[in-house]
C-alpha positions as CSV (number, residue, x, y, z in Angstrom):
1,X,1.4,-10.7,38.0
2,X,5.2,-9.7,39.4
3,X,7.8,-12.0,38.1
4,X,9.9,-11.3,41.1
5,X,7.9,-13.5,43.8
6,X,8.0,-16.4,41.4
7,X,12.0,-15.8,40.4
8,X,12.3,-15.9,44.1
9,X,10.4,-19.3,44.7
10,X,12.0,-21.2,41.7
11,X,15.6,-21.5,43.3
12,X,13.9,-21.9,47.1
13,X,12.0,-24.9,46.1
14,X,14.8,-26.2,43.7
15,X,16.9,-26.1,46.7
16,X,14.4,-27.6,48.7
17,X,14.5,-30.2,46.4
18,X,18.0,-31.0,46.2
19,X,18.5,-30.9,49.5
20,X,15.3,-33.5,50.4
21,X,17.1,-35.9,47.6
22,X,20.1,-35.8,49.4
23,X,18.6,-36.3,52.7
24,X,16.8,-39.3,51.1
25,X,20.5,-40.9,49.3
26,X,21.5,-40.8,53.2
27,X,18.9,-42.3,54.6
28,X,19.0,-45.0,51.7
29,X,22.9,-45.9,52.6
30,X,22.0,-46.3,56.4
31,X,23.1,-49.9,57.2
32,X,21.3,-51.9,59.7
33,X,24.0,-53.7,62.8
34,X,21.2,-56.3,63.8
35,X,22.0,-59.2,62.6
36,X,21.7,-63.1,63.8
37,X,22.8,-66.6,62.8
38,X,22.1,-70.0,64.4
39,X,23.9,-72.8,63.6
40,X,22.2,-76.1,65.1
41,X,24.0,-78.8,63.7
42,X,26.7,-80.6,65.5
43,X,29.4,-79.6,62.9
44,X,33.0,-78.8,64.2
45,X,35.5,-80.3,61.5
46,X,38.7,-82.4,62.8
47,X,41.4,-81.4,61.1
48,X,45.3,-82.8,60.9
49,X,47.4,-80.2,62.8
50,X,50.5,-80.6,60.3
51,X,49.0,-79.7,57.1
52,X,45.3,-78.6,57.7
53,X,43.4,-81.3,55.8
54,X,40.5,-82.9,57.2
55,X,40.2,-86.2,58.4
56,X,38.2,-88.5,56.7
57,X,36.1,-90.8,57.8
58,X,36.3,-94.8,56.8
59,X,33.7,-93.6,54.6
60,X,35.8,-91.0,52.8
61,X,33.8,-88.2,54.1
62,X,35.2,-85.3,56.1
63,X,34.6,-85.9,60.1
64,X,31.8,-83.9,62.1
65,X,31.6,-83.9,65.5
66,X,29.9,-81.6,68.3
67,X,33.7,-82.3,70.6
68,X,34.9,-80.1,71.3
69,X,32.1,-77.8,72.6
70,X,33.8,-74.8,73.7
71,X,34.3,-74.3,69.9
72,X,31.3,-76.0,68.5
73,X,28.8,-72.6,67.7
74,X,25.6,-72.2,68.3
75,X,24.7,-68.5,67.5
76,X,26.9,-65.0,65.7
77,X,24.9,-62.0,66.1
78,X,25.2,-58.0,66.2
79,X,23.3,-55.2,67.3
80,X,23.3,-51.3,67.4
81,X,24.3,-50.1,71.4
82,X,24.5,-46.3,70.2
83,X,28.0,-45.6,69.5
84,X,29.3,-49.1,69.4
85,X,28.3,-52.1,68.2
86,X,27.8,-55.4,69.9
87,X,29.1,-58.6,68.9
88,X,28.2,-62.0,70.4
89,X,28.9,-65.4,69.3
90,X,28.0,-67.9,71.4
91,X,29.1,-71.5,72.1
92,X,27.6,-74.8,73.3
93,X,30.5,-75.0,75.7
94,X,31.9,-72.6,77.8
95,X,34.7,-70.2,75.8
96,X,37.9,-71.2,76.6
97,X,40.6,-69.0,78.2
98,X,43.1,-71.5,76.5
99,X,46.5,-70.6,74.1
100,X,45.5,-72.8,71.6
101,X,42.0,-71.8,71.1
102,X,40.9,-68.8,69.0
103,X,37.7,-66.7,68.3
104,X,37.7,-65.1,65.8
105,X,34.3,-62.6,64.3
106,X,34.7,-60.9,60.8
107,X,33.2,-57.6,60.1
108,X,32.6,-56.5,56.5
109,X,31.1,-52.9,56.4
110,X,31.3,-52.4,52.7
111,X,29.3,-53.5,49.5
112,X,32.2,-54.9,47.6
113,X,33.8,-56.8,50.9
114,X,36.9,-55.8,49.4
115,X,38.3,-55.3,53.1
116,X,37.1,-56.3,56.0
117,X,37.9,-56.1,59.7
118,X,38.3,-58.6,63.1
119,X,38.0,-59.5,66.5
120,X,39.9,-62.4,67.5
121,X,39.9,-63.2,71.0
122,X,42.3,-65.9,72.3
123,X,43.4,-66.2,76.2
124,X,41.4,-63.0,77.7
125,X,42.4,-60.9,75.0
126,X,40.9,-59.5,72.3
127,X,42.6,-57.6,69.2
128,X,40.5,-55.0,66.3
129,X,42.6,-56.1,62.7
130,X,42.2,-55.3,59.1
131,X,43.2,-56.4,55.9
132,X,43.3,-52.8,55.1
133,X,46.5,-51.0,54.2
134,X,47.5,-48.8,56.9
135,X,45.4,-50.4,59.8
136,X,47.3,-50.7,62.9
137,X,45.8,-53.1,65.6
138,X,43.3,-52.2,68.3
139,X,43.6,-54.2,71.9
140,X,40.1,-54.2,72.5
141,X,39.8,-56.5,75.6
142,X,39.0,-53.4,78.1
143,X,35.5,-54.0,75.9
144,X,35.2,-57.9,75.7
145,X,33.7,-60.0,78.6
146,X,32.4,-63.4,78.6
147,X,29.1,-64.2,79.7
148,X,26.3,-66.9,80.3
149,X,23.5,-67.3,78.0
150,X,21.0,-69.4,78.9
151,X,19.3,-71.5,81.7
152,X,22.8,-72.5,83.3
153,X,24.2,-69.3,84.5
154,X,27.6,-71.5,85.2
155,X,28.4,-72.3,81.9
156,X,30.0,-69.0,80.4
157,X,29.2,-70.0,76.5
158,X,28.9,-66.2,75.1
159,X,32.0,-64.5,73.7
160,X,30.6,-60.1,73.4
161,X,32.7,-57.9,72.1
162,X,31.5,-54.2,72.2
163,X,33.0,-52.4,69.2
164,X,33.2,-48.8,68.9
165,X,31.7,-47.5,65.6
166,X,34.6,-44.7,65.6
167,X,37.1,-47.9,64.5
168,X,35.5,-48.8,61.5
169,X,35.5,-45.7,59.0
170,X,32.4,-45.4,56.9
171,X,29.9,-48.3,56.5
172,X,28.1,-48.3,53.3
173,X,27.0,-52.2,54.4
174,X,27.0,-54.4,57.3
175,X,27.7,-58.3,57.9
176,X,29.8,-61.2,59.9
177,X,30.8,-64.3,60.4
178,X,33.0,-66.1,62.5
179,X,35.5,-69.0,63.1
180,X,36.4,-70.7,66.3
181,X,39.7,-73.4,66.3
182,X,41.4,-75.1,68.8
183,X,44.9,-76.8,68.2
184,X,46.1,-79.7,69.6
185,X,49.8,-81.4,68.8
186,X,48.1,-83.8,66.6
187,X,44.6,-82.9,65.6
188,X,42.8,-79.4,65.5
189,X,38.8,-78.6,65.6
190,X,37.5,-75.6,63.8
191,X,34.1,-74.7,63.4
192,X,32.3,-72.0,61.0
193,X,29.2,-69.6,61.3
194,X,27.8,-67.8,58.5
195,X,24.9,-66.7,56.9
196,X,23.9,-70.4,55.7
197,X,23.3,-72.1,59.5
198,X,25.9,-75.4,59.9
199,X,27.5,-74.9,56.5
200,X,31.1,-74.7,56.7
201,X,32.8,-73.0,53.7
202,X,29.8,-70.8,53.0
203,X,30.5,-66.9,52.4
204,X,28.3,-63.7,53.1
205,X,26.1,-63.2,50.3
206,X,27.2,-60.0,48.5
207,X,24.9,-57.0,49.1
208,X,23.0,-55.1,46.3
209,X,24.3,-52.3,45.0
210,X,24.5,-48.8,46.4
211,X,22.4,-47.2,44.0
212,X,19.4,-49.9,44.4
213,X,16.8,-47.5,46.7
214,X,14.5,-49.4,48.6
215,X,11.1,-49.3,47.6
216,X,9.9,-47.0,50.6
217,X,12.0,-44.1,49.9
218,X,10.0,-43.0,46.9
219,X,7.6,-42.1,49.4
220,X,9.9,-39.2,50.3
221,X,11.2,-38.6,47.0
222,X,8.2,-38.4,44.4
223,X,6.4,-35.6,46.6
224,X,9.9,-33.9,46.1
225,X,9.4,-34.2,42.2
226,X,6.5,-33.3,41.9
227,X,7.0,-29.5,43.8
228,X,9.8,-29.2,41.4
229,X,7.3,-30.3,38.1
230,X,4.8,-27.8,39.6
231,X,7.0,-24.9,39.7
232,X,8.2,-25.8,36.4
233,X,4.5,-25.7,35.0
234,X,4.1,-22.0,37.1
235,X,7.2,-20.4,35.3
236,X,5.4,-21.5,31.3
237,X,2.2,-20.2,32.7
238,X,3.3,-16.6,34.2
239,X,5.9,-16.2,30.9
240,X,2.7,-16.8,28.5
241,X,1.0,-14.3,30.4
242,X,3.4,-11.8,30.6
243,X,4.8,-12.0,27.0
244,X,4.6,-8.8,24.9
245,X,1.7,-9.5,22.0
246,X,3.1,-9.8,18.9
247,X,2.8,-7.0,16.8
């Protein structure tokens, strides 16, 4: 047997290999823009407008209310619309067009949540912002409407925000949440969604680690292995043949 064809195939499937693997570490890093949140309860906290502390009840306990609806949350979500990215929160109220009233949705695209972006929308206009160094604002209203969700087509309850994915850099993870508040001289209402429904104060859960696969990519990877293993196996074989006898 020649030893050129099988100098030739060792590098070809080699390559082939390292190039499936790296294929695979993308496909492994793709993050996943559908996400969804519900937040029954009844939960906006009242809050004193000169110092932010909540105010208790005769009970001691911090006050919950559903008033005022227009902040009170119902549902955050986010979904893939090909080059941009669609945020919706939505509200048991209609969102208000108001000065003192604010919506704001976080975005966190990486593991660590080291940075993050947002969308706040307050009086028909929406602004992109990061805590990133460097980041200069967005106006992002052209790409904001409000909308009605639900079986009363006049009460507009849904903030959407259509995000361009060309703002946001690399993802190497995906999540949100939101806050809505509305100030008043004497008292304000804030309310929270996250990914624990009606639990103010909660955070998004860290995601794993980048170098965690998920189980179904060793589906593409161990064929990948074991062309490499069999080439391997091909060179010991052909070099046992072909070597000289010993004299």
């Amino acid at each position: 047997m020649a030893r050129g064809p099988v100098k030739a195939l060792a590098p070809t499937v080699l390559m082939m290999g390292l190039v499936a693997l790296a294929v695979s570490a993308g496909i492994a890093s793709a993050v996943s823009f559908d996400v969804s949140y519900s937040d029954p309860a009844s939960d906006v906290v009242k809050l004193w407008t000169s110092n932010m502390t909540p105010v208790l009840t005769s009970g001691g306990n911090v006050t919950l209310s559903p008033s005022p609806d227009s902040v009170n949350f119902l549902r955050l979500a986010s979904a893939n619309a090909s080059s941009d990215v669609r945020l919706t929160a939505q509200v048991k109220g209609s969102i208000a067009n108001l000065a003192n009233t604010s919506y704001e949705i976080r975005v966190y695209t990486r593991q660590d949540n080291a940075s993050h972006f947002s969308v706040t929308y307050v009086n028909g206009a929406a602004t992109l912002r990061s805590n990133a160094t460097g980041f200069a604002s967005v106006d992002v209203s052209g790409s904001t409407t409000i909308t009605s969700t639900g079986p009363n087509p006049t009460l507009q309850n849904t903030l959407q925000v259509n995000l361009s994915k060309s703002l946001l850099g690399t993802l190497t993870s995906w999540n949100i949440d939101a806050t809505a508040k509305q100030t008043g001289p004497t008292y304000t209402y804030e309310d929270f969604i996250w990914q624990v429904p009606g639990n103010p104060g909660s955070t998004p859960t860290v995601p794993p680690a980048a170098s965690a696969l998920p189980s179904w990519i060793w589906l593409a990877v161990v064929p990948v292995l074991l062309a490499i293993a069999a080439v391997v196996v091909l060179m010991v074989r052909h070099r046992k043949h072909t070597s000289p006898p010993k004299e």
